[in-house]
N, CA and C atoms as a LAMMPS dump frame, in Angstrom:
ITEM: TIMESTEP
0
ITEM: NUMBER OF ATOMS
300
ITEM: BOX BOUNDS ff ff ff
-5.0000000000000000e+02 5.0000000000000000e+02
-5.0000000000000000e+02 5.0000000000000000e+02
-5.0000000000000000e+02 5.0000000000000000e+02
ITEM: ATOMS id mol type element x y z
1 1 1 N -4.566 -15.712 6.397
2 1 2 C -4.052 -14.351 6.417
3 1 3 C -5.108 -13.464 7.091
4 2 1 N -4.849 -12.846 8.154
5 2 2 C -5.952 -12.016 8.999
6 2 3 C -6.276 -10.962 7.727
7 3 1 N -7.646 -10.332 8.07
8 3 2 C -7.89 -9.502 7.09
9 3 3 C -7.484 -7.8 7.387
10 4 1 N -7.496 -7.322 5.865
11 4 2 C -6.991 -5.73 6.412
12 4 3 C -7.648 -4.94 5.85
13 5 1 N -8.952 -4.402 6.361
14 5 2 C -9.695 -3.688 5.793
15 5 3 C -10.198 -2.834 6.328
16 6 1 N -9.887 -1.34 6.059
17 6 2 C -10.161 0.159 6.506
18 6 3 C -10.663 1.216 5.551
19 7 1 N -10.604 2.339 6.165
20 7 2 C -11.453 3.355 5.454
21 7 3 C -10.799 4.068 5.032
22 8 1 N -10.634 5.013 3.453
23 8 2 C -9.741 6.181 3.074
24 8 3 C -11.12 7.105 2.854
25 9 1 N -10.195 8.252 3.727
26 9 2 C -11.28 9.69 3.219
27 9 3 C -10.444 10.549 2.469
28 10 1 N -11.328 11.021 1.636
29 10 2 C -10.734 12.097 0.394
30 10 3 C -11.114 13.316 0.842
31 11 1 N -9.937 14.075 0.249
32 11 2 C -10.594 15.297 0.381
33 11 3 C -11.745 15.786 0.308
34 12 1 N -12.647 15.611 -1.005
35 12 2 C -13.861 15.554 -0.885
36 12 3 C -14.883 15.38 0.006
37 13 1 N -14.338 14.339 1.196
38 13 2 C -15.547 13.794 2.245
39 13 3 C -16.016 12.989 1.73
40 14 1 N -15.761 12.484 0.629
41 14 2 C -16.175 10.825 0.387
42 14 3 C -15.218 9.461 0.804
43 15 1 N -15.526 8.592 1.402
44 15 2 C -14.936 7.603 1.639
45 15 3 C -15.04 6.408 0.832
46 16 1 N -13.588 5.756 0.99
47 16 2 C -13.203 4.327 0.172
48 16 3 C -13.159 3.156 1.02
49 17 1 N -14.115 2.351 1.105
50 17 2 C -13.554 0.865 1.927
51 17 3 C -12.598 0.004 1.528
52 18 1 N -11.522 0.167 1.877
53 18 2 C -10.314 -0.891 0.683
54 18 3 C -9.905 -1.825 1.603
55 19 1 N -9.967 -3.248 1.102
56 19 2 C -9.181 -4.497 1.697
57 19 3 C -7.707 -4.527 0.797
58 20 1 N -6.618 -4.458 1.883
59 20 2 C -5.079 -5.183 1.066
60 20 3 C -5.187 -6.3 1.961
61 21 1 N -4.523 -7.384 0.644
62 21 2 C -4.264 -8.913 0.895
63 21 3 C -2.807 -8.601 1.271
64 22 1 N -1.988 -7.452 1.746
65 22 2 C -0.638 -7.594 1.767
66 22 3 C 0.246 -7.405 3.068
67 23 1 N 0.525 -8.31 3.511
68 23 2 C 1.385 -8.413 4.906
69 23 3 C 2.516 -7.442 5.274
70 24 1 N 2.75 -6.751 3.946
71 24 2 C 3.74 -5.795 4.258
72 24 3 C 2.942 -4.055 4.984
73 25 1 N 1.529 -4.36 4.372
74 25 2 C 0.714 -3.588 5.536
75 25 3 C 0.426 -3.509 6.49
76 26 1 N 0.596 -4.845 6.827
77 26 2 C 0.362 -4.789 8.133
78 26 3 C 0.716 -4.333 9.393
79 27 1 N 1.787 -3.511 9.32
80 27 2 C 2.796 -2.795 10.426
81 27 3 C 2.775 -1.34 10.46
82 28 1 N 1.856 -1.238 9.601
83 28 2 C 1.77 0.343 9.265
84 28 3 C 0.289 0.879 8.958
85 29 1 N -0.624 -0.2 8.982
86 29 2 C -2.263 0.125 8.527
87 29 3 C -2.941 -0.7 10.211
88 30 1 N -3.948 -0.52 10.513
89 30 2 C -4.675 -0.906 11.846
90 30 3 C -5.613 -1.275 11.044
91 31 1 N -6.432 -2.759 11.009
92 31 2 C -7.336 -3.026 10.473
93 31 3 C -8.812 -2.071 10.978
94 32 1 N -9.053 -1.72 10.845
95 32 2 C -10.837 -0.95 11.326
96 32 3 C -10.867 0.327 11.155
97 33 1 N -9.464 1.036 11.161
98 33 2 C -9.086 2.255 11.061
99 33 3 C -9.262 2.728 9.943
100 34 1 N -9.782 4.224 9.957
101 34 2 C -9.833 5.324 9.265
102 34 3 C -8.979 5.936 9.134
103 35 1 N -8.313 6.509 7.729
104 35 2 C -7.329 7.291 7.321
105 35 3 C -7.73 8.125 6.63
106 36 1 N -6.933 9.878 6.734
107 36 2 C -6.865 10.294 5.186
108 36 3 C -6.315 9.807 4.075
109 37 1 N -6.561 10.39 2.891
110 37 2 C -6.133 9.824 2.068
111 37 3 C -4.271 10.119 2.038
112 38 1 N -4.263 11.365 2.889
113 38 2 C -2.622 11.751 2.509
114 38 3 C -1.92 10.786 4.027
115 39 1 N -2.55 10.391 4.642
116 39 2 C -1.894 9.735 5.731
117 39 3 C -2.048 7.812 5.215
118 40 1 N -2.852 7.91 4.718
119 40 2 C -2.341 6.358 3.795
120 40 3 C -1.449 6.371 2.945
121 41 1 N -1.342 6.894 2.209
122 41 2 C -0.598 7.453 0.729
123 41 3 C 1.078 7.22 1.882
124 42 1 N 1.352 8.342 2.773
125 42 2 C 2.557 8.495 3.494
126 42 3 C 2.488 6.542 4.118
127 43 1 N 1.701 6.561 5.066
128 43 2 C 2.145 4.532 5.995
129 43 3 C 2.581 3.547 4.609
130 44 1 N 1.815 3.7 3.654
131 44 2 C 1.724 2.936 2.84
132 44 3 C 3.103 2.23 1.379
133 45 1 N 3.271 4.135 1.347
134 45 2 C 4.905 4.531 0.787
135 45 3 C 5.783 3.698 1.645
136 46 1 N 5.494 4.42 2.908
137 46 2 C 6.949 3.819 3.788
138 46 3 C 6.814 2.189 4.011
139 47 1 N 5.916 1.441 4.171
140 47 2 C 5.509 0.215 4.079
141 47 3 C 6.197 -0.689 2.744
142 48 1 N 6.185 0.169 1.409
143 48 2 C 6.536 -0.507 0.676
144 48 3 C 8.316 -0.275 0.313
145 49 1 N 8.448 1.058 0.859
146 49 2 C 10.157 1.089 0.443
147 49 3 C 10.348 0.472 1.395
148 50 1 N 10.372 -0.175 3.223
149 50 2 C 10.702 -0.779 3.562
150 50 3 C 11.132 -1.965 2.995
151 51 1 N 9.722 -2.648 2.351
152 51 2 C 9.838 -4.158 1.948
153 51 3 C 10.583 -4.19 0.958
154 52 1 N 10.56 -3.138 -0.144
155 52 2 C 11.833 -3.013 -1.272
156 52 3 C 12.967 -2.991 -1.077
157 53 1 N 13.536 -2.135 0.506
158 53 2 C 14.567 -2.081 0.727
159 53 3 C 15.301 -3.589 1.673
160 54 1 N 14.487 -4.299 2.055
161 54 2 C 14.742 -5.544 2.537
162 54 3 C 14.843 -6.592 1.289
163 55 1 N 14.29 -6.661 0.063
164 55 2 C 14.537 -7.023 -0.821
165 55 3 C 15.931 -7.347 -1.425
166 56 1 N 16.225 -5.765 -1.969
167 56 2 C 17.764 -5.27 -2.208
168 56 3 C 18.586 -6.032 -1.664
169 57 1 N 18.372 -5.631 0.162
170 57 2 C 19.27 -6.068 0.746
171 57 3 C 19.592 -7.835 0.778
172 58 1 N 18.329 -8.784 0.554
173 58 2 C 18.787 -9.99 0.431
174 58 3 C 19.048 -10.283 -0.693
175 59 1 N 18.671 -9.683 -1.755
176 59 2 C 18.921 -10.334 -3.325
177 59 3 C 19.565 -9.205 -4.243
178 60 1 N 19.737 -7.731 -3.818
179 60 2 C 20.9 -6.848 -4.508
180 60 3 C 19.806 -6.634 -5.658
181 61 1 N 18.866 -6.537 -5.239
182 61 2 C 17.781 -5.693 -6.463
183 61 3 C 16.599 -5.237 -6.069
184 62 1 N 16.004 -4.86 -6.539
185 62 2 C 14.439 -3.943 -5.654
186 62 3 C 13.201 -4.765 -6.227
187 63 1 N 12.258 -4.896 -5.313
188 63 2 C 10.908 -5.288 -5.553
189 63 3 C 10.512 -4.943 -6.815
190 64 1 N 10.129 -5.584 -7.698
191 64 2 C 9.365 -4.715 -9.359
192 64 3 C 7.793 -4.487 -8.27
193 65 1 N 7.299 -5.544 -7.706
194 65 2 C 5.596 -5.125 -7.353
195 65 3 C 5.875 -3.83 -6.527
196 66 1 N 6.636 -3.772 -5.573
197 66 2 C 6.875 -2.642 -4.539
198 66 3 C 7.303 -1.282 -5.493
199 67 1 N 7.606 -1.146 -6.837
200 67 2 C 8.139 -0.364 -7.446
201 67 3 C 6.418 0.288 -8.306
202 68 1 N 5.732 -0.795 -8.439
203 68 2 C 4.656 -0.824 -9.485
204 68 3 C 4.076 0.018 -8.37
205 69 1 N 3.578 -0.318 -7.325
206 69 2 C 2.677 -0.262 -6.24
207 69 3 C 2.795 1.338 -5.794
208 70 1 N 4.185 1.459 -6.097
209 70 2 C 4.418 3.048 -5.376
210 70 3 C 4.014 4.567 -6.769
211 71 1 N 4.248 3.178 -7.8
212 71 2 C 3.743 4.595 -9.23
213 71 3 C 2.28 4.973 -8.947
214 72 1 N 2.103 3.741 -8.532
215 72 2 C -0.109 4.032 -8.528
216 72 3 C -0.071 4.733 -7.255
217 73 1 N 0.622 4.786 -6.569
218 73 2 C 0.399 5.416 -5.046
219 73 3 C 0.556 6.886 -5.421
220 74 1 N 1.518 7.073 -5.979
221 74 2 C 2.384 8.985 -6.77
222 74 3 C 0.783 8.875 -7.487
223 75 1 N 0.249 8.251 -8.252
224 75 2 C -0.528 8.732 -9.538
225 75 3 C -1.589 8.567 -8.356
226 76 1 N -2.401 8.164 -7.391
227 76 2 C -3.411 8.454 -6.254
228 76 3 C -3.161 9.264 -6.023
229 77 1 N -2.354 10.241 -5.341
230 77 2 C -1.912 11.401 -4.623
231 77 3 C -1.965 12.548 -5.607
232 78 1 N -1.718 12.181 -6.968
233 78 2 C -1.431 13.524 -7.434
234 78 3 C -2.926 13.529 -8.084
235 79 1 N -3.61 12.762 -8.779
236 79 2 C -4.887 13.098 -8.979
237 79 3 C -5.873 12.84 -8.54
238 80 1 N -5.108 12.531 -7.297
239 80 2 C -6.872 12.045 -6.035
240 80 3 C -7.895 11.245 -6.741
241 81 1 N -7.246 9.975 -7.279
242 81 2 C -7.668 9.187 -7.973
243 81 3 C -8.758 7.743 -6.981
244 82 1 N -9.622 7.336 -6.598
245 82 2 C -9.723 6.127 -5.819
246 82 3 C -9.465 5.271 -6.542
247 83 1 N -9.694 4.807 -8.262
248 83 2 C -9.469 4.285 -8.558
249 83 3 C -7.766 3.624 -8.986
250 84 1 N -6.862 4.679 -8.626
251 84 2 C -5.546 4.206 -8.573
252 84 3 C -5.239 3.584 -7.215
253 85 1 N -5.819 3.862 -6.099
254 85 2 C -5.461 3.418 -4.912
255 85 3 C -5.978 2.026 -4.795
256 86 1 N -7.34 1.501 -5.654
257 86 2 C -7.872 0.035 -6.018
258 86 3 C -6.699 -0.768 -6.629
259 87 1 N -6.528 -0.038 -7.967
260 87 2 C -5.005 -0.782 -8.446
261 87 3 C -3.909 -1.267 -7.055
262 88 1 N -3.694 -0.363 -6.546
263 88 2 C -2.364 -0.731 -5.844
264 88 3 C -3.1 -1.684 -4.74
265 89 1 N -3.463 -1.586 -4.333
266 89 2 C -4.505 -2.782 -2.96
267 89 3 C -4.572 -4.13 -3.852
268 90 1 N -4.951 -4.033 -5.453
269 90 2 C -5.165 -5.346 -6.247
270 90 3 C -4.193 -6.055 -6.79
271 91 1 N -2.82 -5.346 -6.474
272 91 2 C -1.498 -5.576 -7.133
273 91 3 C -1.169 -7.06 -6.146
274 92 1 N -0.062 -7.524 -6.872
275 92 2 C 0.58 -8.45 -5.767
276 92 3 C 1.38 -7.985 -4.499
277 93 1 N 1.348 -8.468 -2.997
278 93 2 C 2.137 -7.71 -2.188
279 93 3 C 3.531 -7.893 -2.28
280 94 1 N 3.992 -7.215 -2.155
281 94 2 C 5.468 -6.869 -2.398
282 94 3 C 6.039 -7.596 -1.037
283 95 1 N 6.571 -8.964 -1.544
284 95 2 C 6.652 -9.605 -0.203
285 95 3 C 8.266 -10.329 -0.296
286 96 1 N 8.945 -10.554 0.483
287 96 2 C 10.219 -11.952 0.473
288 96 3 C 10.413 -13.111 -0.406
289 97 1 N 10.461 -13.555 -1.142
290 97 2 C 10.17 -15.131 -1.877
291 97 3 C 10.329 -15.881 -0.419
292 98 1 N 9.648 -16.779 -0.544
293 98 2 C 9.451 -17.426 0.71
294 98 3 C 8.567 -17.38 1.689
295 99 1 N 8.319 -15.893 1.748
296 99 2 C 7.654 -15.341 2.891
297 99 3 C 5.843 -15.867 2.329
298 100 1 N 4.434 -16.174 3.507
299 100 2 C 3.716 -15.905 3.136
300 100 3 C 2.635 -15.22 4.478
C-alpha cells in the first residue's frame, strides 16, 4: 500500500504529521502535501461519503467505519481537536469487502 503521509495546520500555526493507511484517501489527499485543517476536514468528508455512498449502493446499507470516521471528523472541526483527527487516521478505512 503506497504511503499517505502529510501535514495538517491548525489554526493556531501548529502542525500535525498524520499517516492514513486508507485508500479511500487517496483521491482526495496528495501524499507530501500540506493542508489546513478546514481543507482536510472538507477532502476528507467528501472522501468518506463517497466510499459510504458506494457501499449503500452495492450492499443497500452505509459504511459503520465511514460513519464512525466522519463523527471524529464533526468532533475535529468543532473543537479543533488533533487528537480526534489521530482517531479517525487510526480507524479502519472505510473500504469495499473485497477491496484492498
Amino acid at each position: 500500500m503506497p504511503e499517505m503521509t502529510f501535514t495538517v495546520r491548525w489554526p493556531d500555526g501548529s502542525t500535525q504529521s498524520c499517516y492514513s493507511p486508507s485508500l479511500v484517501m487517496h483521491d482526495h489527499l496528495v501524499a507530501g502535501e500540506d493542508y489546513t485543517v478546514a481543507d482536510f476536514l472538507t477532502r476528507t468528508t467528501t472522501a468518506l461519503t463517497e466510499a459510504s455512498e458506494r457501499v449503500r449502493a452495492k450492499f443497500g446499507m452505509y459504511c459503520t467505519s465511514a460513519s464512525e470516521q466522519m463523527q471524529e471528523l464533526e468532533r475535529a472541526g468543532r473543537t479543533l481537536d488533533p487528537q480526534s483527527l489521530v482517531r479517525v487516521l487510526e480507524m479502519n478505512p472505510a473500504s469495499l469487502p473485497g477491496e484492498s
